[in-house]
FITILUM-602158 format. One record per residue (C-alpha): residue in three letters; x, y, z. Coordinates in steps of 0.05 Angstrom, whole numbers, padded with zeros to 5 digits, always signed. Example, Ala and Ser with C-alpha at 12.3 -4.5 7.8 and 13.67 -1.06 7.14 Angstrom:
// FITILUM-602158
ALA+00246-00090+00156/SER+00273-00021+00143/
***
This chain:
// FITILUM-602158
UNK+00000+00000+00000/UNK+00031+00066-00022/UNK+00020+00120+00032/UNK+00016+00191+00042/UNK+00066+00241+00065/UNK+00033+00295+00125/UNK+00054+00365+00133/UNK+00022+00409+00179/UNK-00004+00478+00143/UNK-00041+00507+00205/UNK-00034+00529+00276/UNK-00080+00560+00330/UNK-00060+00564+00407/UNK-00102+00593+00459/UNK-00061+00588+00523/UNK-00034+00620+00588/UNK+00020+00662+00554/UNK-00017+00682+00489/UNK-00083+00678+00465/UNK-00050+00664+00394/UNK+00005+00631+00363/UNK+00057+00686+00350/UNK+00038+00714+00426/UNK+00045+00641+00448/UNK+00117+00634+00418/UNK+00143+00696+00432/UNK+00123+00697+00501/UNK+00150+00618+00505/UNK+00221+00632+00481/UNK+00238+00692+00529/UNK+00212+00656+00578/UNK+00149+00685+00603/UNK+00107+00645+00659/UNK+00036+00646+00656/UNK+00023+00629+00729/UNK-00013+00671+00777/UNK-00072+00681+00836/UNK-00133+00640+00816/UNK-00188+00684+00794/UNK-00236+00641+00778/UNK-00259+00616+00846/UNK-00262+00630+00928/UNK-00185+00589+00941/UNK-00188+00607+01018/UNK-00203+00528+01029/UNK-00161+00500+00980/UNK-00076+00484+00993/UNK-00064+00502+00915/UNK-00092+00582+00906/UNK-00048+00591+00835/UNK-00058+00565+00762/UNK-00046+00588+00695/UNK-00103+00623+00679/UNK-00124+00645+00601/UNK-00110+00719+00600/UNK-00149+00782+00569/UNK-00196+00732+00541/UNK-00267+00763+00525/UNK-00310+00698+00502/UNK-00362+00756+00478/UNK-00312+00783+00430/UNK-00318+00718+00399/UNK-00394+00689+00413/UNK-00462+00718+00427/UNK-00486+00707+00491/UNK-00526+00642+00458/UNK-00476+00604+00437/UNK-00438+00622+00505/UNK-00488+00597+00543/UNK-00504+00527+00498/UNK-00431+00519+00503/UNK-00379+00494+00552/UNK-00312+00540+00550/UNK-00271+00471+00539/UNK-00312+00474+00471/UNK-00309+00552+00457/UNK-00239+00550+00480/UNK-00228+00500+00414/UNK-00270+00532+00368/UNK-00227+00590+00376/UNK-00161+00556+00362/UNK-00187+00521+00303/UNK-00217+00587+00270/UNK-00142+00604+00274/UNK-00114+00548+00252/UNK-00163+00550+00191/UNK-00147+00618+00176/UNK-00080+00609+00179/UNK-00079+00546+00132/UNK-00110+00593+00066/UNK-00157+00534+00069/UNK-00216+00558+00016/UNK-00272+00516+00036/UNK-00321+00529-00022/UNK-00255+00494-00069/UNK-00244+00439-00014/UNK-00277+00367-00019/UNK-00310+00375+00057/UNK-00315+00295+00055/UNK-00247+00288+00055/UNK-00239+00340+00109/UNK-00241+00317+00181/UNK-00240+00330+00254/UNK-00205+00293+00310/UNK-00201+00331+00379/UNK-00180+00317+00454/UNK-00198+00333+00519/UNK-00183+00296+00582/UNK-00237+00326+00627/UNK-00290+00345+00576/UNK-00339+00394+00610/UNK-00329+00391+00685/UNK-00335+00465+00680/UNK-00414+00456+00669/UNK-00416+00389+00704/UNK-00394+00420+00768/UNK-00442+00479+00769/UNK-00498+00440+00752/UNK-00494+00393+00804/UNK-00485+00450+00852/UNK-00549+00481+00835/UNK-00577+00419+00833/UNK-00557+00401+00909/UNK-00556+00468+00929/UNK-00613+00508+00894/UNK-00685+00528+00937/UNK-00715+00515+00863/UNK-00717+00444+00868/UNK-00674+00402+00829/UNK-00671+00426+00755/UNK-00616+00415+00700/UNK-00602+00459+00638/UNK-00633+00427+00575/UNK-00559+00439+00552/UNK-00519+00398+00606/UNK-00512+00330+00574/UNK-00479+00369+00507/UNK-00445+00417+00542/UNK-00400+00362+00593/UNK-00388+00308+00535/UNK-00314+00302+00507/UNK-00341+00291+00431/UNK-00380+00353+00434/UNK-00317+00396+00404/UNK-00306+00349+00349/UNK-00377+00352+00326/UNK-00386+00429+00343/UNK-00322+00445+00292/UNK-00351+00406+00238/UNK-00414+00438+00244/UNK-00382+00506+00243/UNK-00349+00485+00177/UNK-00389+00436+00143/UNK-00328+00388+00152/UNK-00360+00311+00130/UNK-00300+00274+00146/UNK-00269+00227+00194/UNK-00297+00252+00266/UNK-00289+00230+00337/UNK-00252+00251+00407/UNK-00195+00213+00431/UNK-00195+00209+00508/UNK-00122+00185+00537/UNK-00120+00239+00603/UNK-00051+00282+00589/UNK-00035+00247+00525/UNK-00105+00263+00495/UNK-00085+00310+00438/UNK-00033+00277+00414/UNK-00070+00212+00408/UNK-00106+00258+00366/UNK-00054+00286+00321/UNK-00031+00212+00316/UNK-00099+00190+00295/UNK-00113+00249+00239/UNK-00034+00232+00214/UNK-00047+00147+00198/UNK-00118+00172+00159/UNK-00081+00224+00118/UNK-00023+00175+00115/UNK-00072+00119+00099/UNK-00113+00160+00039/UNK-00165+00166+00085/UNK-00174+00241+00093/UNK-00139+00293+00049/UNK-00148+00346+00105/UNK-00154+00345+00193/UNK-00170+00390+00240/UNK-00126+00357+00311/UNK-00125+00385+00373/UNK-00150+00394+00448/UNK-00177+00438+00494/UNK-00193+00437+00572/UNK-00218+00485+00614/UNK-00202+00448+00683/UNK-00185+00511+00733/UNK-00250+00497+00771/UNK-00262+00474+00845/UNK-00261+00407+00830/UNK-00204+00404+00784/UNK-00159+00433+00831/UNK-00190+00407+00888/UNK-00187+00340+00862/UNK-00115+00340+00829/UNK-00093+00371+00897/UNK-00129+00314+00934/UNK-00075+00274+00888/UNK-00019+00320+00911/UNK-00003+00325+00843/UNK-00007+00400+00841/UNK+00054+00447+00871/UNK+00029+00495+00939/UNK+00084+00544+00931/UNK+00035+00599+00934/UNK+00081+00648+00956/UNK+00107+00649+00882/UNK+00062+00622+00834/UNK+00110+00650+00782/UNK+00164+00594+00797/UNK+00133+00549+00817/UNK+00135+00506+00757/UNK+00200+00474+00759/UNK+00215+00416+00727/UNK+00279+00374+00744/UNK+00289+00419+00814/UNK+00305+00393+00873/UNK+00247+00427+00899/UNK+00199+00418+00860/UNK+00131+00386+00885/UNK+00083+00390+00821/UNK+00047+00411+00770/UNK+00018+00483+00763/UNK-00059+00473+00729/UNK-00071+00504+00653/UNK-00127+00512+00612/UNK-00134+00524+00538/UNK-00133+00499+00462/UNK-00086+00483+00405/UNK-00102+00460+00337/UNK-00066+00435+00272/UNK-00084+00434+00210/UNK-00054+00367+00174/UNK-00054+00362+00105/UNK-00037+00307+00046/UNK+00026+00334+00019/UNK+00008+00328-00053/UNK-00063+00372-00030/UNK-00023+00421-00001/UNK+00031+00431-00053/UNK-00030+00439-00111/UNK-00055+00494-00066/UNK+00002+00528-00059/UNK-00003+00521+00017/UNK+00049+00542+00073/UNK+00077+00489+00100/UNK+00101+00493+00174/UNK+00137+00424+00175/UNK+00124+00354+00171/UNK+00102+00287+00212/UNK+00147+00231+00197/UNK+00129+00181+00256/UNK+00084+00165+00321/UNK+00079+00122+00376/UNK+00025+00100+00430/UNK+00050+00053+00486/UNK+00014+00034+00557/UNK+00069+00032+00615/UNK+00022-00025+00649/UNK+00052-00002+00709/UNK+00003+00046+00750/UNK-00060+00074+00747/UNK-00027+00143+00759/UNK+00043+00144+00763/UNK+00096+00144+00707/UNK+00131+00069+00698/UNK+00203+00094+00744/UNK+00251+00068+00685/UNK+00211+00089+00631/UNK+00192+00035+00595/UNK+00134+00051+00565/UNK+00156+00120+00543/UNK+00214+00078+00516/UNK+00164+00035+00471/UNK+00134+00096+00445/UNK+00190+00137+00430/UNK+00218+00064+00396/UNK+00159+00062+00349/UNK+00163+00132+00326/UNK+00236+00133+00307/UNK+00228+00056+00270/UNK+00163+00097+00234/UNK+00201+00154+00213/UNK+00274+00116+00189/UNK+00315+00161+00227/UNK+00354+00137+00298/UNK+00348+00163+00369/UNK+00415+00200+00352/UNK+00378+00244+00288/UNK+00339+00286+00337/UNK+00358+00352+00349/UNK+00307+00373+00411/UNK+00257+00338+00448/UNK+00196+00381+00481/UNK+00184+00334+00546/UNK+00121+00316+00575/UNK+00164+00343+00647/UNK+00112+00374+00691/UNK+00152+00384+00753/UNK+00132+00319+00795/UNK+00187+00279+00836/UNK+00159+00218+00801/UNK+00142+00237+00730/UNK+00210+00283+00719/UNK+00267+00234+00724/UNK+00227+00170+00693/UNK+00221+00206+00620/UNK+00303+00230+00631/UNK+00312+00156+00637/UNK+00280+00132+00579/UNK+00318+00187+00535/UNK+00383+00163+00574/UNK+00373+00087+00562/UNK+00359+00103+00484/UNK+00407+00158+00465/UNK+00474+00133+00458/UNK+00501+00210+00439/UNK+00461+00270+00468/UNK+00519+00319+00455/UNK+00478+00358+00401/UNK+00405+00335+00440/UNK+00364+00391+00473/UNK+00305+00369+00516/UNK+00258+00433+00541/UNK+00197+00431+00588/UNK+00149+00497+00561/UNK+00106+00470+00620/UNK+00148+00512+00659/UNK+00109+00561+00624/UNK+00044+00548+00607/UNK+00027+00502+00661/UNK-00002+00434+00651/UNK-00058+00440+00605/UNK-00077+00358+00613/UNK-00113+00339+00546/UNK-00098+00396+00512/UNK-00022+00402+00542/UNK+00001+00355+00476/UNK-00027+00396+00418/UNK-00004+00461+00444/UNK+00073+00434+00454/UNK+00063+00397+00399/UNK+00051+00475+00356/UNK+00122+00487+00404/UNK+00158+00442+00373/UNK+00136+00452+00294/UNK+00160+00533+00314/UNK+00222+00509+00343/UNK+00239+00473+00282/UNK+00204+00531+00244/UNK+00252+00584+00279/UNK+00308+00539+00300/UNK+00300+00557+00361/UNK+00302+00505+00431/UNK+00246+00541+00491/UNK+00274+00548+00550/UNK+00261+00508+00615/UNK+00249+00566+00665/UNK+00244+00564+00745/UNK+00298+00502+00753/UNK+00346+00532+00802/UNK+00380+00468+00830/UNK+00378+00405+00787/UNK+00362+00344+00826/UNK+00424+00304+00827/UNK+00389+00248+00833/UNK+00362+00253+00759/UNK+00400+00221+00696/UNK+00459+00264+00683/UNK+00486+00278+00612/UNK+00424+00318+00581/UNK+00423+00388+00562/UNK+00354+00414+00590/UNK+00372+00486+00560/UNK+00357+00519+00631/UNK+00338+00595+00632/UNK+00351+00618+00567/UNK+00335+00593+00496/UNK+00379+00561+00441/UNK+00383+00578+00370/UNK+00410+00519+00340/UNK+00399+00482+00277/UNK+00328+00441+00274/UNK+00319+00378+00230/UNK+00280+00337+00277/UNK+00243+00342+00343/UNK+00203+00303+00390/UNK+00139+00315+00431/UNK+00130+00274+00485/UNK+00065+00266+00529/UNK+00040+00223+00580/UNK-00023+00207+00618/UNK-00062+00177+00675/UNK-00074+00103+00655/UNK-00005+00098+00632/UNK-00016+00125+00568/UNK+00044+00148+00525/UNK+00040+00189+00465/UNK+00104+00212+00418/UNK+00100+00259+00361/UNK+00167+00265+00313/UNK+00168+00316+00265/UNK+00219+00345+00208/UNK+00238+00405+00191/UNK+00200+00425+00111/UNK+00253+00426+00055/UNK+00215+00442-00004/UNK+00255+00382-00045/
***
């Protein structure tokens, strides 16, 4: 069977540091955090009071007050990235065959936004118990999917992929093998979560997954640290536009770079924690380089899934460490540092990242990491504080997830050849 090649001819990013994609990069490689004071929510009860919050974000600049309220802001949040993306692809739907056009998005929480103020004024309300007629819509994890091609009359392959953290790029994998296949000419892949809510941060701090250095929300992502003692919560969107090669070349579209291999491994290990020596990551990473025909040794930077846990951190360093067998010209970055974990979306947003860094040949910066752990795998460059410019051929995007899901993404730089 012959198959496709897939280049990616459209970005959109809605996130902590930008509310677009050249806000988003700029603000990624100077090193900008996006943590702060939760102002969503009363935190006086909770340990964690800090998140990365979206920022200067008017939903009404975007939606009437209808759609608003019909809608979850998990599912606004990726209707916004993929009008960008879709604008930013020169897309022409009226010349595009909309059958062959599809949608595959991510989310790892869905609607809990809606889910947790309904039940509230359920339990809490003098009314009586009463439910929106739009409640069962508004909290499913498909809705997205099925919203977008509504918006754009896209026909084609559609579905959510649900893996927790690694949601949205078991997406991007997905809409790749059906372009790759000759199943689709065209996908829309992506994710979106709007978790900052009571119950997302009470619950993940339940876990004590989530940092309580509230005295500096600013630093308090820091992966690899010997300090550090979690994740800091995001919320947000990113979306690609994938595209047959041969479609986009008869277009005459931009092409940002392209996907030459994935993986998708299960660690089989824990229901939440990482597998210590990496093995599943390992497996993942494996299939992605045997995919693409290039070794471990080929890659130029690696944009971890690192979200600043004591477990999670050194595991991935060790599966790099146990498959490298030169990392003298390998950069590994964590942009969570930045953005803050932004679960089911966190994989489509780094995975945008990574297509700029190889864009701009540039390697983000891991910010906040004062003292490395010692304890961690030595012998990686984890390009602390400050960006590198350095040339990009090929990067990796890692992501994990509850359930031990693992997720890789390896792209190439474009060469029109």
């Amino acid at each position: 069977m012959t198959t496709k090649r897939v280049v990616i001819t459209g970005l959109g990013a809605l996130t902590p540091i930008g509310n677009n994609v050249e806000t988003f990069w700029s603000n990624l490689i100077e090193g900008q955090s996006g943590a702060g004071p939760i102002t969503k929510f009363d935190t006086e009860l909770f340990k964690t009071k800090f998140a990365c919050e979206l920022k200067g974000l008017n939903l009404e600049d975007y939606f009437d007050r209808k759609e608003i309220r019909k809608n979850d802001p998990f599912t606004l949040y990726s209707i916004i990235a993929t009008e960008q993306a879709i604008i930013d692809s020169g897309i022409n739907l009226d010349k595009t065959d909309i059958n062959k056009f599809g949608v595959i998005w991510a989310s790892g929480n869905g609607g809990i936004h809606t889910f947790e103020n309904e039940v509230l004024e359920y339990a809490q309300s003098d009314r009586g118990p009463r439910f929106s007629p739009f409640f069962i819509p508004k909290i499913l994890v498909d809705t997205p999917s099925g919203t977008i091609a509504l918006k754009y009359g896209l026909r084609g392959i559609n579905y959510c992929t649900v893996s927790a953290c690694a949601s949205s790029t078991s997406a991007i994998m997905d809409a790749y093998n059906y372009i790759k296949w000759g199943k689709a000419k065209l996908m829309v892949a992506g994710g979106s979560e709007a978790p900052i809510t009571r119950s997302g941060i009470g619950g993940f701090g339940a876990m004590k997954a989530l940092s309580t250095r509230n005295d500096n929300p600013e630093t308090a992502s820091r992966p690899f640290d010997i300090d550090r003692d979690g994740f800091v919560m995001g919320e947000g969107a990113g979306a690609l536009i994938l595209e047959d090669l041969e479609h986009a070349l008869a277009r005459g579209a931009k092409i940002y770079g392209e996907i030459i291999g994935a993986g998708m491994s299960n660690d089989a290990y824990h229901t939440t924690a990482t597998h210590p020596e990496g093995l599943g990551a390992i497996l993942a990473m494996e299939m992605a380089l045997e995919e693409s025909g290039i070794t471990a040794d080929d890659v130029d930077y690696i944009n971890l899934h690192a979200t600043s846990t004591p477990v999670g951190d050194p595991s991935e360093l060790s599966a790099i460490i146990r498959m490298w067998k030169d990392t003298s010209k390998l950069h590994v970055s964590a942009t969570k540092s930045m953005t803050g974990h932004l679960l089911g979306a966190a994989g489509a947003v780094e995975a945008i990242a990574t297509v700029k860094a190889i864009q701009e040949n540039i390697v983000p910066p891991t910010i906040n990491t004062q003292n490395v752990d010692p304890d961690l795998p030595q012998g990686i460059d984890l390009t602390l504080g400050k960006r590198v410019e350095k040339p990009i051929k090929y990067a990796m995007s890692n992501t994990f997830g509850f359930g031990g899901h693992n997720a890789i993404a390896l792209f190439k730089k474009w060469e029109d050849n």
